[in-house]
DOTI-256025 format. One record per residue (C-alpha): x, y, z. Coordinates in steps of 0.2 Angstrom, whole numbers, always signed. Layout:
! residues N
X:Y:Z
...
END
This chain:
! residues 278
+371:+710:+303
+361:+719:+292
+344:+710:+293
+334:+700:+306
+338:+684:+302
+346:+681:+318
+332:+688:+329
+319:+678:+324
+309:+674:+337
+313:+691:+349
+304:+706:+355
+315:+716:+342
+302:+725:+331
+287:+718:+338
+273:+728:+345
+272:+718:+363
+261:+721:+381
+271:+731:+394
+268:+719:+409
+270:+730:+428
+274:+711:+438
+292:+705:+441
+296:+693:+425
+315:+690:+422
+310:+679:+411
+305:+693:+396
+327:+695:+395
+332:+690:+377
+349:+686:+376
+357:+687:+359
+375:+674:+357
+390:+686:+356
+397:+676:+343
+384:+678:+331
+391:+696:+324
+410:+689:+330
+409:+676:+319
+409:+688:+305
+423:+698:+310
+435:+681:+310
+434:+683:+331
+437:+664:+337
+429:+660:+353
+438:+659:+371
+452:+669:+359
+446:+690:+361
+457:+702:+357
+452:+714:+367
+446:+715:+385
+431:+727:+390
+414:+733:+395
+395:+738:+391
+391:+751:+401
+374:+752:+402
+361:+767:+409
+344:+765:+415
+335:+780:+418
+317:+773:+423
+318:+762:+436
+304:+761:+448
+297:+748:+461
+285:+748:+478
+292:+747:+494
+282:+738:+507
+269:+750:+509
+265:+751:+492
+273:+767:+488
+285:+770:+471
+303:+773:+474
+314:+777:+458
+331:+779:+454
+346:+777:+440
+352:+760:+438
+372:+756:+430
+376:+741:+424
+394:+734:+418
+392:+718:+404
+409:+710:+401
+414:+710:+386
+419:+692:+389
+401:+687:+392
+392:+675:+381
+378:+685:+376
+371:+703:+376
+356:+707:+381
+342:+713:+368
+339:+733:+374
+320:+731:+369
+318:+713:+382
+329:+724:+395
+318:+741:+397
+301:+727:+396
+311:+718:+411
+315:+733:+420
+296:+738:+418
+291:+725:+427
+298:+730:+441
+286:+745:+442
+272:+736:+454
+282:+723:+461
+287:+729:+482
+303:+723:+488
+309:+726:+504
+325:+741:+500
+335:+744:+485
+348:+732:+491
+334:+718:+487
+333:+727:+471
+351:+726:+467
+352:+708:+471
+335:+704:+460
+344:+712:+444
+362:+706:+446
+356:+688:+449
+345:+689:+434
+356:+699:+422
+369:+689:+426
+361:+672:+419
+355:+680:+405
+372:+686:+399
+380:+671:+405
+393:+681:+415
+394:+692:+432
+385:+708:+428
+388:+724:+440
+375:+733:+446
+374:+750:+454
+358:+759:+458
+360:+777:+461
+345:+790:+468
+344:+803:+458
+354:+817:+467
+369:+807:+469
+368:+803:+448
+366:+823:+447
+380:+827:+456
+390:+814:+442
+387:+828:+431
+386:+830:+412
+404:+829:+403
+414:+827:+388
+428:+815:+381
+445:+819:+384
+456:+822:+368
+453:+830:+352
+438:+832:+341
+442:+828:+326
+426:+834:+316
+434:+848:+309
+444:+838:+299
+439:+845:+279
+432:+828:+272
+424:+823:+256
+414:+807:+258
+401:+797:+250
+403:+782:+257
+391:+774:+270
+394:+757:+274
+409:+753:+287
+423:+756:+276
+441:+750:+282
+450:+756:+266
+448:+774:+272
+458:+771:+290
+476:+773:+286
+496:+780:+295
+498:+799:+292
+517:+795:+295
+522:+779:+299
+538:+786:+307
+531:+797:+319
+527:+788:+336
+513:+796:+346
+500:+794:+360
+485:+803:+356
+467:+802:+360
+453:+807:+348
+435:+807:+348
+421:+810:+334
+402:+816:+338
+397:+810:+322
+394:+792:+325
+378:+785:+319
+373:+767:+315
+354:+759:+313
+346:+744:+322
+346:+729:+314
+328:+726:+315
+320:+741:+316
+331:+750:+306
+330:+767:+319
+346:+779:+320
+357:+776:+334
+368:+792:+338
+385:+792:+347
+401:+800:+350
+417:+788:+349
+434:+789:+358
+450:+782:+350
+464:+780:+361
+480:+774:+355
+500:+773:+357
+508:+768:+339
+513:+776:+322
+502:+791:+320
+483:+788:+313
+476:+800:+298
+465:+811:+307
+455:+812:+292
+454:+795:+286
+449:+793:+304
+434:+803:+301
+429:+797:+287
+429:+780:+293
+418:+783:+308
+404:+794:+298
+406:+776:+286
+395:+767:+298
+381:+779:+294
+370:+769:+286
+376:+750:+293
+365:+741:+304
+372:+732:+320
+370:+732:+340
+381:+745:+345
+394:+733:+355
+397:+724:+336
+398:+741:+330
+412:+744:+343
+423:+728:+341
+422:+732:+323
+429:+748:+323
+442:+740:+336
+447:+726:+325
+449:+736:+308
+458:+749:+317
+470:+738:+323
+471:+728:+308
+473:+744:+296
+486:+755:+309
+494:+741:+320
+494:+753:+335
+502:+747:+350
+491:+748:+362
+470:+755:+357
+454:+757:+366
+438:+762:+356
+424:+767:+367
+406:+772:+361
+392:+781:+369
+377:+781:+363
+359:+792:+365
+347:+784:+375
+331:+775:+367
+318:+769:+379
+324:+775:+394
+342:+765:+391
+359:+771:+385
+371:+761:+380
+392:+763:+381
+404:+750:+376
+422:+752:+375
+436:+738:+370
+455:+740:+374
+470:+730:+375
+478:+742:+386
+481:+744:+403
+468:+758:+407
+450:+758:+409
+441:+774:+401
+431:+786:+411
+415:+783:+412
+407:+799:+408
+391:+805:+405
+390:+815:+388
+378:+831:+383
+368:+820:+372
+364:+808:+385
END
């Protein structure tokens, strides 16, 4: 998606009043299929299983005596789910929990499942975490090799399959890569999103290169990240037939939110890890 056409009529991009008094109803859901649709992805027919990891790192609400608590909320989409959630209606929902008392964080939990939930269409997980236990999670870094090394010549910014392509198809390998050099734009507003990408896969072994180039072609490409993701998931697989592939992006935080989806068709689940950037 490369324009607003399909936002019409959301928050994305407009100047709006940050409201302090529980209101689930400022959640924008935006259809899934929308961007699927253009990648030849046939409802009730994915081919790949995963999740949007979501961090929220200003949440706030009364107790009963008025006073703030605060903490660091997680949440899991499916990637199975109808719709995502527009990140600008999530941090003015989550906002609105800044002068509203509930009784204990429990209460709070319940309040953001329940209403997340509706608005993707499918169970969303929530964990809220006080801020010593999220520090002692620590900061991290994928697992694998970087790739960014790689001496490339490129001049191409726009997702660009052509470039993805077998180093030798005889040679059968398990490898996991990652790239820091991720970037794609909002669709609406056009800002820089920045992210590292994990590429994990069992098959005939990917150019490293190609690879790279590939990744640093989403430069200039508007598109939500989780799009961006099932993108790079579906041309991969397209273009090197791996066996078995997990793509998994995290991006920086913008307005207090960060946002990490990963797609698979394997068996394991990647580490969910917070990066140096994050």
């Amino acid at each position: 998606m490369a324009g607003s056409d399909h936002h019409h009529g959301t928050v994305l991009g407009k100047s709006t009043d940050y409201i302090s008094v529980y209101s689930p109803s400022l959640l924008c859901p935006i259809p899934r299929q929308q961007s699927r649709r253009e990648l030849g992805i046939q409802p009730g027919s994915l081919p790949f299983r995963g999740v949007d990891i979501w961090t929220a790192y200003e949440v706030s609400w009364l107790n009963n005596d008025g006073k703030p608590e605060v903490a660091i909320a997680e949440f899991e989409i499916p990637a199975n789910s109808p719709a995502i959630i527009e990140s600008k209606s999530f941090k003015l929902y989550l906002n609105s929990f800044n002068q509203t008392a509930f009784t204990d964080a429990y209460h709070v939990t319940q309040t953001l499942e329940s209403d997340l939930s509706a608005a993707a269409g499918a169970a969303v997980m929530v964990r809220l975490l006080s801020l010593q236990q999220f520090a002692r999670q620590g900061v991290g870094h994928f697992a694998g090799e970087c790739i960014d090394q790689e001496p490339v010549k490129i001049d191409c910014y726009s997702p660009s399959p052509d470039l993805l392509g077998l180093s030798n198809p005889d040679k059968i390998v398990s490898e996991t890569l990652y790239s820091d050099l991720l970037k794609s734009n909002c669709p609406v507003t056009g800002q820089p999103d920045w992210a590292s990408v994990f590429v994990q896969y069992r098959g005939a072994q990917i150019d490293r290169a190609g690879l790279l180039k590939y990744i640093i072609s989403f430069r200039e490409h508007q598109d939500f990240h989780e799009h961006c993701v099932e993108r790079m998931f579906l041309e991969i697989q397209q273009r090197c037939n791996p066996d078995a592939l997990t793509v998994y992006a995290r991006y920086t935080r913008r307005g207090g939110l960060d946002i990490n989806p990963y797609r698979t068709n394997g068996a394991e689940v990647p580490a969910d890890v917070r990066l140096v950037r994050q």
